[in-house]
N, C-alpha and C positions, 0 to 999 in steps of 0.2 A: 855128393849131394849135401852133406852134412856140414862142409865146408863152406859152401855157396849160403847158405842157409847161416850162417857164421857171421860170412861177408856180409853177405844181404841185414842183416840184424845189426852190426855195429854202422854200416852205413846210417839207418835209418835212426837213432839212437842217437849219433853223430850229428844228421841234420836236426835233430830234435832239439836238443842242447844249443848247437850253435844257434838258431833262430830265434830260441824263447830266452836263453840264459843273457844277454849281454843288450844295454840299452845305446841306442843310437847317439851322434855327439846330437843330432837334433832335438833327442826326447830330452837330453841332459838339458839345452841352450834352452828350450820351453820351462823347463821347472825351474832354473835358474833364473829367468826373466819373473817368473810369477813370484819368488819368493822376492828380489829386488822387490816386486811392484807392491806384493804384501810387508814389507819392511818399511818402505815410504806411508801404509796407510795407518801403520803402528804410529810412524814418528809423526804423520799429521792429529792422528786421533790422540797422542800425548801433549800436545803443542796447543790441542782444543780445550782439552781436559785442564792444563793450566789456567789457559782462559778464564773458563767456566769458575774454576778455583776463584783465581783473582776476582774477577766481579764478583763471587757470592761473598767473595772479605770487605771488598765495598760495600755491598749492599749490608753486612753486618755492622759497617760503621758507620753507615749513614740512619740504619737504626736506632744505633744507642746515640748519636747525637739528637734525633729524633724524641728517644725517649728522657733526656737529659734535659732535654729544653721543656719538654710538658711537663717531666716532675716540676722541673723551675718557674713553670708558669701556675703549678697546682698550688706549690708553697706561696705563690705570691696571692695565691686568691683568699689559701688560709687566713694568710698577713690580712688583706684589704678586708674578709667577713669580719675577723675580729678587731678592726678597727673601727667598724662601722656598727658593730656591737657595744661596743664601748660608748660612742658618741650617742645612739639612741637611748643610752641606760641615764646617762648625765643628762640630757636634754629633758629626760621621763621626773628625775628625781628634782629639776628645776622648778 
């Protein structure tokens, strides 16, 4: 009986193992496919993210040409008040 009880025990032990321990080629080809498909969604969201990069360096330089041209137009008003200060001072003292 002791024997039986032996057998009967490594059978069941035996089925235990081989059923839970070892993954199928299908379970493998499923996780394989989703990492592909998670690698393509890395390389498109790096491929976006450059994007993103580039036009925010555009829009960086479209800034400072922006702000380059109002300084240029600030200095030029300086210029034109104080010419037009001057002409009313001489016209005054006429």
């Amino acid at each position: 009986m002791n024997k039986k009880r032996m057998v009967t025990m490594f059978v069941l032990v035996g089925a235990c193992a081989g059923l839970s321990a070892c993954a199928t080629t299908g379970e493998v080809e499923a996780l394989k496919s989703r990492v592909d498909a998670l690698e393509s969604n890395v390389s498109a969201t790096k491929s976006d993210a450059a994007a993103a990069r580039a036009a925010a360096n555009d829009a960086v330089n479209i800034a400072n040409q922006a702000m380059d041209k109002a300084n240029e137009a600030n200095a030029r008003s300086i210029d034109t008040e104080t010419k037009i200060d001057r002409m009313f001072k001489r016209a005054m003292h006429k």
